[in-house]
C-alpha positions, -999 to 999 in steps of 0.1 A, spaced: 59 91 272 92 84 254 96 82 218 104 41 212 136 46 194 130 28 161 103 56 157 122 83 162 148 70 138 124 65 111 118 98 110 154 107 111 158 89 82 127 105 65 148 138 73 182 128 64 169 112 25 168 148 19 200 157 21 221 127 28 216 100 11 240 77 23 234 87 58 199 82 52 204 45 45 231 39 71 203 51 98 175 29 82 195 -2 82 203 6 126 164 2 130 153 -29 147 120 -31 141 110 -48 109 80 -25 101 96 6 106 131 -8 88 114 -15 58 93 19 55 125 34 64 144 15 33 116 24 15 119 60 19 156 57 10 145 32 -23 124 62 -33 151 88 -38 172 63 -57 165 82 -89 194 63 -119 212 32 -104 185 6 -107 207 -23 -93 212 0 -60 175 2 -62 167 -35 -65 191 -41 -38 175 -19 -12 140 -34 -22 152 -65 -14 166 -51 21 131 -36 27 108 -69 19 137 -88 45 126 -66 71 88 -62 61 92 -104 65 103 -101 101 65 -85 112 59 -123 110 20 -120 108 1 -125 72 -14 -92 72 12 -71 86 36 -87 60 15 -75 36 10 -41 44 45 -31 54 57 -47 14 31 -28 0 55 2 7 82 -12 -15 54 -22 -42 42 8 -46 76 26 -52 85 -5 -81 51 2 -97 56 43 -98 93 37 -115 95 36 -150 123 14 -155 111 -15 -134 91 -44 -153 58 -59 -145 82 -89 -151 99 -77 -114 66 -68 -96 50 -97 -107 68 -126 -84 64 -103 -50 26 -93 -58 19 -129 -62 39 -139 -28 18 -114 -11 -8 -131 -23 3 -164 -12 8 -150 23 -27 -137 28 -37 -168 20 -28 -179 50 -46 -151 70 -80 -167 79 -92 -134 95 -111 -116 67 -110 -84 80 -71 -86 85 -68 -99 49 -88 -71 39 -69 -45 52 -40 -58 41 -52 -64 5 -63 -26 1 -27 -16 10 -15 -42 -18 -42 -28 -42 -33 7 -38 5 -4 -42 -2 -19 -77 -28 7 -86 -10 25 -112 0 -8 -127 -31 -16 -148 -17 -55 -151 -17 -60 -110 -55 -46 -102 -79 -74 -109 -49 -99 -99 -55 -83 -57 -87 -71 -65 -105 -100 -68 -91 -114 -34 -97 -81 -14 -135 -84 -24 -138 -124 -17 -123 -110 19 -151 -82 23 -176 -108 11 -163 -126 44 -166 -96 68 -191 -96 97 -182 -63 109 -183 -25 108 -154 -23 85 -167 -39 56 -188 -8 38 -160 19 52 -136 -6 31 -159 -13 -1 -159 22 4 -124 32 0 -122 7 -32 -153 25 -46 -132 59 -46 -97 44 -56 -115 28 -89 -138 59 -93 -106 74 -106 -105 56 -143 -128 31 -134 -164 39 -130 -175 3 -145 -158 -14 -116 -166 11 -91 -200 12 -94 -198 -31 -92 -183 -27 -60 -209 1 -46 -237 -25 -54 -218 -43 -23 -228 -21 -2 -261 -24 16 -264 11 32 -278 32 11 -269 65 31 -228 51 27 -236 45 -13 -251 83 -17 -221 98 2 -194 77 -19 -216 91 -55 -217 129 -39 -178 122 -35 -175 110 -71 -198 137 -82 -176 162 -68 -146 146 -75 -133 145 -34 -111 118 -29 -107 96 -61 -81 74 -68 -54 53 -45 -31 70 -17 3 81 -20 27 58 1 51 85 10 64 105 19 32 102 40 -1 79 37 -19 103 18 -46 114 -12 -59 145 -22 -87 159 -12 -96 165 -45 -83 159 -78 -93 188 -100 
């Protein structure tokens, strides 16, 4: 089966930010696909290292195109890209995070499936993670939509926001373990906190990734 083309560029871009910046950013901008355009610009946004303005400009490029995904949830997820790279930079505000973490908010919103909102809220809390200000803000929403959940997702989700707080946040962790009604899911997540396997949120890029461990 073919490659679709707007994934091959992607990573052609994820390639190119290496070496050629403004290549890079020329290819990311030919991809049609919102989703993929705004991971792409996203990728590119990361390696901006000094000029803040060219930064703020391709943010705004990327949250365009996550905007074109049309649905709440995938919205949502595909901004949480960009959020996550404004919240790891030094130099950008909680002033400047603060008016697209609350329109994400205001989208999901309008998502009336919980588990959708759900999934789209953990991206959105791991985007703002390391931005202390932004956690309680998405937090509180992502756990109204679990609350909401009939289905098999809801401990494997509880779950993952167990281990992203477990990090620096045992207190809240172990609020959002009592969610959990199966026991055997609550002693594997404390064996992974005990052993350290798995804590804290994921890394964006240049792949949707976390340790194993974080000794």
């Amino acid at each position: 089966m073919k490659t679709p083309e707007y994934v091959r560029l992607r990573s052609e871009v994820k390639e190119l930010v290496k070496t050629d910046f403004g290549k890079a950013l020329e290819v990311a901008r030919t991809i049609s696909q919102g989703w993929y355009r705004c991971q792409s610009l996203a990728e590119v946004a990361l390696e901006m290292k000094n000029s803040k303005p060219e930064f703020l400009r391709i943010v705004k490029e990327a949250l365009q195109a996550a905007m074109e995904t049309e649905q709440p949830n995938r919205i949502v997820s595909a901004s949480s890209w960009v959020i996550w790279i404004m919240a790891k930079r030094e130099d950008i505000k909680d002033t400047e995070i603060s008016p697209i973490v609350e329109r994400m908010l205001e989208i999901m919103r309008g998502e009336p499936h919980p588990v959708k909102r759900a999934d789209a809220l953990f991206f959105l809390f791991e985007a703002v993670y390391s931005r202390k200000k932004f956690r309680t803000i998405v937090l509180n929403p992502l756990l109204d939509a679990c609350r909401e959940m009939k289905s098999w997702k809801k401990p494997r989700t509880l779950g993952e926001i167990v281990l992203v707080l477990a990090a620096d946040d045992m207190n809240s962790a172990k609020t959002v373990l009592e969610m959990i009604d199966k026991e055997t899911e609550k002693q594997r997540l404390l064996e992974e906190i005990k052993e350290n396997r798995w804590l804290g949120a994921h890394d964006f890029l240049p792949y949707y990734t976390k340790n194993y461990s974080n000794q």
